[in-house]
PyMOL Python script that loads the backbone (N, CA, C, O; Angstrom):
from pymol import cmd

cmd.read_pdbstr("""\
ATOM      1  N   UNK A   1      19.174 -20.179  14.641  1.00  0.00           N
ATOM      2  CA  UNK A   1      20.572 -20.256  14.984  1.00  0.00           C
ATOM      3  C   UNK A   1      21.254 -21.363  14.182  1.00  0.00           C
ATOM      4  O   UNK A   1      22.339 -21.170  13.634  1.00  0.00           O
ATOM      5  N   UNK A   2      20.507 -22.690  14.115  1.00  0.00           N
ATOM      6  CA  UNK A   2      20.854 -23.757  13.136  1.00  0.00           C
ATOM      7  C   UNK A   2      21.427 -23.234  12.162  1.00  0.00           C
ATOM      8  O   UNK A   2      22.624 -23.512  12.075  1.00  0.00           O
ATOM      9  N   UNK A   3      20.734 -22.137  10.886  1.00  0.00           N
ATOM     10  CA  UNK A   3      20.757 -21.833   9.418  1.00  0.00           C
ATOM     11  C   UNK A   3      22.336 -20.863   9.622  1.00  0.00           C
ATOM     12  O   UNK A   3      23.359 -21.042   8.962  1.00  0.00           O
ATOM     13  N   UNK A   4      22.173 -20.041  10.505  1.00  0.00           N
ATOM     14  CA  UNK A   4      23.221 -18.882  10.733  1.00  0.00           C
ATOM     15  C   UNK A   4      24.656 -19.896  11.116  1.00  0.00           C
ATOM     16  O   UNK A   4      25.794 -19.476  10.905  1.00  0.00           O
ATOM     17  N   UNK A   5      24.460 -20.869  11.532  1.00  0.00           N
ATOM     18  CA  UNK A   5      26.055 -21.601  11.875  1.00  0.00           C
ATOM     19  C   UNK A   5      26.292 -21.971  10.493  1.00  0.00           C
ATOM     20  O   UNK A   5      27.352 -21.698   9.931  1.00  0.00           O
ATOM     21  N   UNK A   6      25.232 -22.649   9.868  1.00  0.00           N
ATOM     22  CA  UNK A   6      24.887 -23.436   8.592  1.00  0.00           C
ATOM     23  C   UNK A   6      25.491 -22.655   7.382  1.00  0.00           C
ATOM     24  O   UNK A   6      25.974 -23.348   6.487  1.00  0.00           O
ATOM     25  N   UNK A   7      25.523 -21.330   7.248  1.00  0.00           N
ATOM     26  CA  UNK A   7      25.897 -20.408   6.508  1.00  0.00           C
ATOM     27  C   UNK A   7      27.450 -19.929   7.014  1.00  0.00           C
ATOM     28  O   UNK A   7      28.389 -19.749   6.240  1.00  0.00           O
ATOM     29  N   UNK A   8      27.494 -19.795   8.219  1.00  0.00           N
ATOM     30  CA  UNK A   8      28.608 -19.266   8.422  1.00  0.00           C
ATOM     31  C   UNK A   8      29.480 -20.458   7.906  1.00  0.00           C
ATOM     32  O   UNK A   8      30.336 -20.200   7.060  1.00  0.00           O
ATOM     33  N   UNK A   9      29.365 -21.444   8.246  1.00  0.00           N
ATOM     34  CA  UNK A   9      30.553 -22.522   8.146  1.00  0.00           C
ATOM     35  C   UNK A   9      30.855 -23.027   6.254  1.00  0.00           C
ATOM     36  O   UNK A   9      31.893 -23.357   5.679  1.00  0.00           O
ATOM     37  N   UNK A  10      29.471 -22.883   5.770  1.00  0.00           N
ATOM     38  CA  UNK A  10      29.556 -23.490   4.835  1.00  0.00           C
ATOM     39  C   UNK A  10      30.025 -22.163   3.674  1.00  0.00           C
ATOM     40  O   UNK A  10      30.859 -22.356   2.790  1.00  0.00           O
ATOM     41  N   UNK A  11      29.344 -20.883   3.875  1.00  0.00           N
ATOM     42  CA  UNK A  11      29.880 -19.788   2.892  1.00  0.00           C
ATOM     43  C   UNK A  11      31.097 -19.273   3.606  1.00  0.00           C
ATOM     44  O   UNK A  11      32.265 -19.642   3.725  1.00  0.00           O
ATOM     45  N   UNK A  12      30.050 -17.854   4.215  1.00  0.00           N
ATOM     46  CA  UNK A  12      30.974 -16.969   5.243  1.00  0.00           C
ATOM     47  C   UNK A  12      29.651 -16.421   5.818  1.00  0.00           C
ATOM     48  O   UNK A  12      28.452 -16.574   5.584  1.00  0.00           O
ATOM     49  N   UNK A  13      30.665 -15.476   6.964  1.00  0.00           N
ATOM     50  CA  UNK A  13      29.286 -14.641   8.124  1.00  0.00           C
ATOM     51  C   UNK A  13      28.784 -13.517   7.251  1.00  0.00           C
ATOM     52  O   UNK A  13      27.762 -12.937   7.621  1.00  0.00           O
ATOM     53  N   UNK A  14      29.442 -13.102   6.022  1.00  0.00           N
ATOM     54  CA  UNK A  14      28.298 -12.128   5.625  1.00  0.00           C
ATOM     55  C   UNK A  14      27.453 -12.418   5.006  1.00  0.00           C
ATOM     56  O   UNK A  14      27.121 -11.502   4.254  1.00  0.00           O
ATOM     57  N   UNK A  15      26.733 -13.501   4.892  1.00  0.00           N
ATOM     58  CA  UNK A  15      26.006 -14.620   4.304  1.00  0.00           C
ATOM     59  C   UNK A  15      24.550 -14.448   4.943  1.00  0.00           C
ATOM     60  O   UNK A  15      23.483 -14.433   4.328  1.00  0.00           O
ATOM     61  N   UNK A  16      24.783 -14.303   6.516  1.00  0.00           N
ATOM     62  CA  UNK A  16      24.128 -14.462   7.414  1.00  0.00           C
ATOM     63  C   UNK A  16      23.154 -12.798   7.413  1.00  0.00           C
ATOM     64  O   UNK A  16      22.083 -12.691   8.010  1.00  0.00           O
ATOM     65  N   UNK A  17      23.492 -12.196   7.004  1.00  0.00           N
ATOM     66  CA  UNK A  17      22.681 -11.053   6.511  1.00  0.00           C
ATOM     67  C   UNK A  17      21.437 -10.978   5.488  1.00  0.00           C
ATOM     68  O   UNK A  17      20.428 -10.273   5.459  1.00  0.00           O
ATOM     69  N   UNK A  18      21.910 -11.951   4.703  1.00  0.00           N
ATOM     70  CA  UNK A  18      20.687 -12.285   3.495  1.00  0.00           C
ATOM     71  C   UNK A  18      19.776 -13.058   3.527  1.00  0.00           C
ATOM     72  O   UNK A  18      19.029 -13.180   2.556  1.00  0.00           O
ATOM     73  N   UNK A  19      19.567 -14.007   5.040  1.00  0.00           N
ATOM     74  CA  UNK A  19      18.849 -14.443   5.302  1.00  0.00           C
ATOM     75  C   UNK A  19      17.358 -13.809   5.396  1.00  0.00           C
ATOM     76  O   UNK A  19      16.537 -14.466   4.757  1.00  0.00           O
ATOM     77  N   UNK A  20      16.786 -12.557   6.126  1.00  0.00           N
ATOM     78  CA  UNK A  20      15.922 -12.158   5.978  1.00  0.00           C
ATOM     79  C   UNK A  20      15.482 -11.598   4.360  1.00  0.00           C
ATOM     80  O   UNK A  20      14.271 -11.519   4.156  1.00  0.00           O
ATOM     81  N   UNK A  21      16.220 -11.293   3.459  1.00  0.00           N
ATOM     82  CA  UNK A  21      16.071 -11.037   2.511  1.00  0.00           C
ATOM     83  C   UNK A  21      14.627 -11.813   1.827  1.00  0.00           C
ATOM     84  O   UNK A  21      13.633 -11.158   1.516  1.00  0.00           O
ATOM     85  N   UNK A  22      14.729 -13.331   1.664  1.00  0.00           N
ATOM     86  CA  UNK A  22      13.674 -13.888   1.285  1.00  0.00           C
ATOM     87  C   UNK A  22      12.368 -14.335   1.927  1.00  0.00           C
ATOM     88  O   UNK A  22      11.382 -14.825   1.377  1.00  0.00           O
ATOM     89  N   UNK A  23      12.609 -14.018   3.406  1.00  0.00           N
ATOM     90  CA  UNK A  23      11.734 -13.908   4.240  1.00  0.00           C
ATOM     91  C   UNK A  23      10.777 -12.375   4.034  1.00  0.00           C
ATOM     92  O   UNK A  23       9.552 -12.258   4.064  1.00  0.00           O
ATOM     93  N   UNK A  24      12.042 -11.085   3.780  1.00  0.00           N
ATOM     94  CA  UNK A  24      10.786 -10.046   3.960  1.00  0.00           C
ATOM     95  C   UNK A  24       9.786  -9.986   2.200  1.00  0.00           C
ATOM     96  O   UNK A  24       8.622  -9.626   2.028  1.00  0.00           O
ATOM     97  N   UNK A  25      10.799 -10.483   1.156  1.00  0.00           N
ATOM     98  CA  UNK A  25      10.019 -10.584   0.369  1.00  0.00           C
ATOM     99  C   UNK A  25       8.505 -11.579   0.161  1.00  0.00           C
ATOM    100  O   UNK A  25       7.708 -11.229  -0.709  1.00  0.00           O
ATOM    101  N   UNK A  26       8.274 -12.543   0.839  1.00  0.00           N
ATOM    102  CA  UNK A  26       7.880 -13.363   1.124  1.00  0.00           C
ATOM    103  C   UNK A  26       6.806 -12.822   1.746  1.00  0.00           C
ATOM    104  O   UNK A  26       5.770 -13.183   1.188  1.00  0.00           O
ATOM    105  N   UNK A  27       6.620 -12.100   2.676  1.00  0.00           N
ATOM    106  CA  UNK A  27       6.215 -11.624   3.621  1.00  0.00           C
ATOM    107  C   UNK A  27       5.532 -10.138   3.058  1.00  0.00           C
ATOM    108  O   UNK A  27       4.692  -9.644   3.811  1.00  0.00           O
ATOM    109  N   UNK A  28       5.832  -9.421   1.821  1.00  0.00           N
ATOM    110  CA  UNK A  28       5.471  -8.265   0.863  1.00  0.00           C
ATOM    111  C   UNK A  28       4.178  -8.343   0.133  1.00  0.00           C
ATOM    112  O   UNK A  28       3.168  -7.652   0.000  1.00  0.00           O
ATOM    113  N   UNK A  29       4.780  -9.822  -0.408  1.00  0.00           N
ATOM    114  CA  UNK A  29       3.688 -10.471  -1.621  1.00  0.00           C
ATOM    115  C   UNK A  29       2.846 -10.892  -0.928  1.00  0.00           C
ATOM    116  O   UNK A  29       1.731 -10.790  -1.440  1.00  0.00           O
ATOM    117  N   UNK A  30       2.874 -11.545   0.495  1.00  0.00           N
ATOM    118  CA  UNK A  30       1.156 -12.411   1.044  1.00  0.00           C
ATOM    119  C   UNK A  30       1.013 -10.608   1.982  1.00  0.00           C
ATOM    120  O   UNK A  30       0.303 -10.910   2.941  1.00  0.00           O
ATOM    121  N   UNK A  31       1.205  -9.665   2.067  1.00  0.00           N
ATOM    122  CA  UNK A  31       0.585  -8.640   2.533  1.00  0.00           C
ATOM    123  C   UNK A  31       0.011  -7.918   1.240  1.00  0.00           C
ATOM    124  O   UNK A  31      -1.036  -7.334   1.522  1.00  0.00           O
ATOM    125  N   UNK A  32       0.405  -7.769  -0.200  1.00  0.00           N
ATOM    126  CA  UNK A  32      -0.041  -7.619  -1.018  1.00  0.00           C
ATOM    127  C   UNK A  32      -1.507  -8.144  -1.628  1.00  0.00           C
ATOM    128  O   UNK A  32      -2.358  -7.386  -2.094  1.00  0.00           O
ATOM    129  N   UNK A  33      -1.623  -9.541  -1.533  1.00  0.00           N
ATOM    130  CA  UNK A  33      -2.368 -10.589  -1.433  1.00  0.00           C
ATOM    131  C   UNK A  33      -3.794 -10.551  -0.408  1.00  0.00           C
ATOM    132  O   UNK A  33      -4.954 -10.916  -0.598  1.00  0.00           O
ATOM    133  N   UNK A  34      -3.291 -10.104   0.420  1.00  0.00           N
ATOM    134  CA  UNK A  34      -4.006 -10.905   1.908  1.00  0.00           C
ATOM    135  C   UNK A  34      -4.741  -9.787   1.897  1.00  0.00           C
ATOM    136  O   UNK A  34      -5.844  -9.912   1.365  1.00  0.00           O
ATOM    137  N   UNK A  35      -4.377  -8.382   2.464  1.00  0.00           N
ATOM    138  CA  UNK A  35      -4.323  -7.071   2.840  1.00  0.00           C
ATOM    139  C   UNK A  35      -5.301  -6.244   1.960  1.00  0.00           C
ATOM    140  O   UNK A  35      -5.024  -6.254   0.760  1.00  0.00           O
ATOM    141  N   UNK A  36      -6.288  -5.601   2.296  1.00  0.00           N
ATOM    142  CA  UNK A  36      -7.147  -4.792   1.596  1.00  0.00           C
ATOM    143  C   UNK A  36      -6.580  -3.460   1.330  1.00  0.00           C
ATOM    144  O   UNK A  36      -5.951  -2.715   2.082  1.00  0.00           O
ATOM    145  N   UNK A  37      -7.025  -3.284  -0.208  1.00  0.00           N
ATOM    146  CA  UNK A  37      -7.033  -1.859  -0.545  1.00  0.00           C
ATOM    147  C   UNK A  37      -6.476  -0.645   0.290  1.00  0.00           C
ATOM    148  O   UNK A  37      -7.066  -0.458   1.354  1.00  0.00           O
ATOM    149  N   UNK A  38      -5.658   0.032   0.053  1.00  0.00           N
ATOM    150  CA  UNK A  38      -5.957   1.169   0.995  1.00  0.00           C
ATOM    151  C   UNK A  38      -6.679   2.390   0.255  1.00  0.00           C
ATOM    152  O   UNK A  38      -6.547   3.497   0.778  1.00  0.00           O
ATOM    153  N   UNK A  39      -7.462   2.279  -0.969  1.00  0.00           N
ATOM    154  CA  UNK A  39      -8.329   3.079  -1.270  1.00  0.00           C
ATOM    155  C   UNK A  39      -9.727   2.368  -0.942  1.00  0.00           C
ATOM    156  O   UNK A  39     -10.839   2.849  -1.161  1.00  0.00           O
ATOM    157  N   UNK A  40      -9.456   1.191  -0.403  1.00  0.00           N
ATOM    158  CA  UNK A  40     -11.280   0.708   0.249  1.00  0.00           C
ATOM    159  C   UNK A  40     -11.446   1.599   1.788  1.00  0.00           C
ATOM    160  O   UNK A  40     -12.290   1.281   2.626  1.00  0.00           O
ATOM    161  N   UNK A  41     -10.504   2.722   1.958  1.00  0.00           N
ATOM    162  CA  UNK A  41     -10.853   2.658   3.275  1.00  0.00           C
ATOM    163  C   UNK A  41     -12.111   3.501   3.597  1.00  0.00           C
ATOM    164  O   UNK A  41     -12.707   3.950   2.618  1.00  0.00           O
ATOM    165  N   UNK A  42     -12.633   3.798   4.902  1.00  0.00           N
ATOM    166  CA  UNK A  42     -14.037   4.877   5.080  1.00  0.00           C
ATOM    167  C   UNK A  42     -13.172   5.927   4.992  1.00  0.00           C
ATOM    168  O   UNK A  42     -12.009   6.027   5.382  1.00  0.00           O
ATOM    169  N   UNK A  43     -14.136   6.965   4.235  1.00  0.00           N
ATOM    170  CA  UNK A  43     -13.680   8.507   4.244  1.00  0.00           C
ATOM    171  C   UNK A  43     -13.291   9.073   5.168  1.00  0.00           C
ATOM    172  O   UNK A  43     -12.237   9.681   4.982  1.00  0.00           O
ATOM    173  N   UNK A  44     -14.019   9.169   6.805  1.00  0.00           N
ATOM    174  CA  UNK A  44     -13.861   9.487   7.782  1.00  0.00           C
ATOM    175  C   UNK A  44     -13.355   8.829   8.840  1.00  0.00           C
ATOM    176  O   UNK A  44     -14.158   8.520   9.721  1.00  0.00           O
ATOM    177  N   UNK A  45     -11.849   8.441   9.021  1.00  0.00           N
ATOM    178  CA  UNK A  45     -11.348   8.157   9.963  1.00  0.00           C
ATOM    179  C   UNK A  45     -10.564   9.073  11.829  1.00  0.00           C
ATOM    180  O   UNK A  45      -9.698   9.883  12.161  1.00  0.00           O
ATOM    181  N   UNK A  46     -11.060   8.664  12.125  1.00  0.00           N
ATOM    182  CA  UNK A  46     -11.444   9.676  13.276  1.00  0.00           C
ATOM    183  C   UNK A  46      -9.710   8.789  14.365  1.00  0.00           C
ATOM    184  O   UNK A  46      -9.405   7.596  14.379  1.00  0.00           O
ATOM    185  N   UNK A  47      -9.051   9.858  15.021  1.00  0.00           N
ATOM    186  CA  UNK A  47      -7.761   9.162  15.382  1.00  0.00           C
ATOM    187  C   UNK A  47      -8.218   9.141  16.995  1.00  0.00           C
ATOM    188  O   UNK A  47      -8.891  10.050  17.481  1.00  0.00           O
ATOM    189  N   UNK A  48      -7.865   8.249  17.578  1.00  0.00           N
ATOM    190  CA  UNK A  48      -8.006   7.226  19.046  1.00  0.00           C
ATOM    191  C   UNK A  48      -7.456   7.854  20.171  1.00  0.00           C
ATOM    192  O   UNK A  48      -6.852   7.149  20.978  1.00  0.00           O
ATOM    193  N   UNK A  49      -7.593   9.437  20.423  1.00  0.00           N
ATOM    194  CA  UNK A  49      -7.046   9.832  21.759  1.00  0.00           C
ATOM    195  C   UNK A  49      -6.284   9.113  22.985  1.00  0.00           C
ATOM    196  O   UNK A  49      -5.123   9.296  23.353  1.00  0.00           O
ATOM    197  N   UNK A  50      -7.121   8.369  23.440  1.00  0.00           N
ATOM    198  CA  UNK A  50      -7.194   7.692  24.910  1.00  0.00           C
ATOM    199  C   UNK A  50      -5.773   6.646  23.756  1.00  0.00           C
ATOM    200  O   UNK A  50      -4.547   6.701  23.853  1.00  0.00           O
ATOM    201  N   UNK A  51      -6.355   6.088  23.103  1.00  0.00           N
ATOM    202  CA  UNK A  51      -5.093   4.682  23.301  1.00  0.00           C
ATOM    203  C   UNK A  51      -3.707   5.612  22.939  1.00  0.00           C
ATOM    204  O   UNK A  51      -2.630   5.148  23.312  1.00  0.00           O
ATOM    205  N   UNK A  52      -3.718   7.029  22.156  1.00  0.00           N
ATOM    206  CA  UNK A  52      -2.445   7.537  22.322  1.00  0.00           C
ATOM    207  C   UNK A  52      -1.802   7.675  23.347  1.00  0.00           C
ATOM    208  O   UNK A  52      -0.869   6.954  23.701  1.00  0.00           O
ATOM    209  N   UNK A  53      -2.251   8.644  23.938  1.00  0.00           N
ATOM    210  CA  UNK A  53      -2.747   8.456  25.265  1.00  0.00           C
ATOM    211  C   UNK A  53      -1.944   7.107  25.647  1.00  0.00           C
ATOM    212  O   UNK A  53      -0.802   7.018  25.196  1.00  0.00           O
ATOM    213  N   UNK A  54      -2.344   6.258  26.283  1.00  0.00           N
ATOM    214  CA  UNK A  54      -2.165   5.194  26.895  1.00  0.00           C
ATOM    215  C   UNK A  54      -0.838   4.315  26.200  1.00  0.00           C
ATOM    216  O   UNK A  54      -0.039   3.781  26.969  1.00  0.00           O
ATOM    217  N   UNK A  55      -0.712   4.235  25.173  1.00  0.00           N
ATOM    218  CA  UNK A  55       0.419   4.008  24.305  1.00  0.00           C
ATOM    219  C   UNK A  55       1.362   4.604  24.778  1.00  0.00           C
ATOM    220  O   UNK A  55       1.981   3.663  25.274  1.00  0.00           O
ATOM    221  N   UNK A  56       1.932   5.481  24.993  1.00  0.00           N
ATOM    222  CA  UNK A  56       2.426   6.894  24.962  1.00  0.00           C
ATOM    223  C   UNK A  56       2.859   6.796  26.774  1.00  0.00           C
ATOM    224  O   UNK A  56       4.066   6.853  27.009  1.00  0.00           O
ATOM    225  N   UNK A  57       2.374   6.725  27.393  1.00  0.00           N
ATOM    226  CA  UNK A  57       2.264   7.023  28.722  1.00  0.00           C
ATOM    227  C   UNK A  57       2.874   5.378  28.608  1.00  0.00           C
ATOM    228  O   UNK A  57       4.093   5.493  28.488  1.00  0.00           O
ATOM    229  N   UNK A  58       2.523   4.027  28.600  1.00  0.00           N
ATOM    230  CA  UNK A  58       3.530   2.942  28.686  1.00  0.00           C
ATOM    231  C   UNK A  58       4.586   2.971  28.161  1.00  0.00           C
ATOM    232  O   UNK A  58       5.514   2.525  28.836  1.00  0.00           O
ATOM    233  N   UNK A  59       4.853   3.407  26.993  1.00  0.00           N
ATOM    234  CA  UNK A  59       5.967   3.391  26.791  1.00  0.00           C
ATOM    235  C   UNK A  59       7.323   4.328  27.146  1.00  0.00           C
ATOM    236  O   UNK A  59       8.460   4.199  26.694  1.00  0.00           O
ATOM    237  N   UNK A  60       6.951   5.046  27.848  1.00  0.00           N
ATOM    238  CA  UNK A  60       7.353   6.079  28.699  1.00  0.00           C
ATOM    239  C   UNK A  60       8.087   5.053  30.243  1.00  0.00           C
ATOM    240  O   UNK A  60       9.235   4.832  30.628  1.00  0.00           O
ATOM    241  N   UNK A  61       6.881   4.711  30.682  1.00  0.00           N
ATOM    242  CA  UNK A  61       6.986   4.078  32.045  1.00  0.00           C
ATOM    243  C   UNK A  61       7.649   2.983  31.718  1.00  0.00           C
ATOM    244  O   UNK A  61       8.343   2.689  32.691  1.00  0.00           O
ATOM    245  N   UNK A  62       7.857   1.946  30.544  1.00  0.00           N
ATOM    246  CA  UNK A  62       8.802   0.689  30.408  1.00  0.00           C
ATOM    247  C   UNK A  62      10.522   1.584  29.744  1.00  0.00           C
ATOM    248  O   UNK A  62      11.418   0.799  29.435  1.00  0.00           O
ATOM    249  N   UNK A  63      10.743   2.725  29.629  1.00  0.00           N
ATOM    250  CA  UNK A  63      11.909   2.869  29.259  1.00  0.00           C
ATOM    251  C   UNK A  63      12.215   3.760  30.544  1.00  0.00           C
ATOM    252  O   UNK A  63      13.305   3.238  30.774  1.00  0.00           O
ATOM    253  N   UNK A  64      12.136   4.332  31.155  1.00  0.00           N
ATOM    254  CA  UNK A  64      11.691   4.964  32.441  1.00  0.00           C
ATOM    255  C   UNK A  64      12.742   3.617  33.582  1.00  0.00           C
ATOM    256  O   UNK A  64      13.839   3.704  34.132  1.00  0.00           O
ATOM    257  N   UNK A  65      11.670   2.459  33.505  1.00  0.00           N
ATOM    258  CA  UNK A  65      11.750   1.670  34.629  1.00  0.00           C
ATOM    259  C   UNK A  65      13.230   0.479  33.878  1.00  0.00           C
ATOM    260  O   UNK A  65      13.933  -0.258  34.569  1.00  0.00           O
ATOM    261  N   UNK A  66      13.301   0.601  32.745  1.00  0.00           N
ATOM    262  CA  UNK A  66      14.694   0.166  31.977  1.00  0.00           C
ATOM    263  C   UNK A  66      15.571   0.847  32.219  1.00  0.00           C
ATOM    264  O   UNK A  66      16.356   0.170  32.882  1.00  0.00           O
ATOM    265  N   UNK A  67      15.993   1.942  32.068  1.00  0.00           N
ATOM    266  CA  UNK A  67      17.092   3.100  32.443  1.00  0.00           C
ATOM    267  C   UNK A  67      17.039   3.202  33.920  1.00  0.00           C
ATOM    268  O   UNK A  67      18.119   3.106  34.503  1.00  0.00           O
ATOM    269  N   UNK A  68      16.240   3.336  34.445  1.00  0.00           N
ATOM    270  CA  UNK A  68      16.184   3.450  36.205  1.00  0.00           C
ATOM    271  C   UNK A  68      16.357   1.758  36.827  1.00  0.00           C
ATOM    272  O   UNK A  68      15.568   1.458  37.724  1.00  0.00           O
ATOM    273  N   UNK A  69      16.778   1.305  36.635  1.00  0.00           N
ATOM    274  CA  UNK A  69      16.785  -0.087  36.958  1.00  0.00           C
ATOM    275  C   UNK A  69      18.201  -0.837  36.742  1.00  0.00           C
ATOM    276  O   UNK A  69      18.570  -1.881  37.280  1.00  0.00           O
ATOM    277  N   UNK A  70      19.114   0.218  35.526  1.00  0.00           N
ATOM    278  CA  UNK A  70      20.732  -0.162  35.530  1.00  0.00           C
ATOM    279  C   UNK A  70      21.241   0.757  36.161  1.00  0.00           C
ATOM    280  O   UNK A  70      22.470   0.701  36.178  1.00  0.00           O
ATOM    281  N   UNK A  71      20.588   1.981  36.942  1.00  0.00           N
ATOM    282  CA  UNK A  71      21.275   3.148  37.363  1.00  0.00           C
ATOM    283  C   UNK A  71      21.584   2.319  39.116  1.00  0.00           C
ATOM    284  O   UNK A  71      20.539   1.821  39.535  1.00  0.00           O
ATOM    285  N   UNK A  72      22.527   2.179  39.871  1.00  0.00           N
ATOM    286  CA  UNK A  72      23.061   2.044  41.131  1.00  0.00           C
ATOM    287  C   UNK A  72      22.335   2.806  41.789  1.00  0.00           C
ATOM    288  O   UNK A  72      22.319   3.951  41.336  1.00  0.00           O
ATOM    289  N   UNK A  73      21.520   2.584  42.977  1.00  0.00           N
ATOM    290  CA  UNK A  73      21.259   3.574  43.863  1.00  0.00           C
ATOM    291  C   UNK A  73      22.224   3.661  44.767  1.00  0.00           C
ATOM    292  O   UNK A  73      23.072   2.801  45.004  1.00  0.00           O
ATOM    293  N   UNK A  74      22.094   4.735  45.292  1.00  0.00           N
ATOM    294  CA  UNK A  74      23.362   5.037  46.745  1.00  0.00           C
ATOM    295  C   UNK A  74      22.687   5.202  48.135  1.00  0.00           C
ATOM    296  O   UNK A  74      23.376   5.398  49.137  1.00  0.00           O
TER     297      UNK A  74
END
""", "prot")
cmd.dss("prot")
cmd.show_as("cartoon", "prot")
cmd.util.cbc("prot")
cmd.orient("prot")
């Protein structure tokens, strides 16, 4: 919030947009870096039922209990 007043006052507020700019680049190059191959991967990757599954079914029940929770009961 500091940098975003910091910009607004000293450029302008559309300033405040380009802030992530050097952050996601930043953030490209050490995943470039860091991050293995994606041709090292195993041939046979087999996909995770149950956590779809389970993924899937929470996120259901937290937008569910978000929308049902600004609705007024009578």
């Amino acid at each position: 919030m500091l940098l975003g007043g910091l910009l607004t006052q000293a450029l302008n507020w559309h300033w405040i947009f380009l802030v992530n700019a050097p952050l996601g680049i930043v953030v490209w190059i050490l995943c470039r870096k860091l991050l293995p191959d994606a041709s090292a991967r195993p041939a046979e990757v087999r996909l995770d039922v149950a956590g779809v599954i389970t993924v899937t079914v929470a996120s259901l029940l937290a937008v569910y209990s978000v929308v049902e929770s600004s609705t007024p009961r009578s």
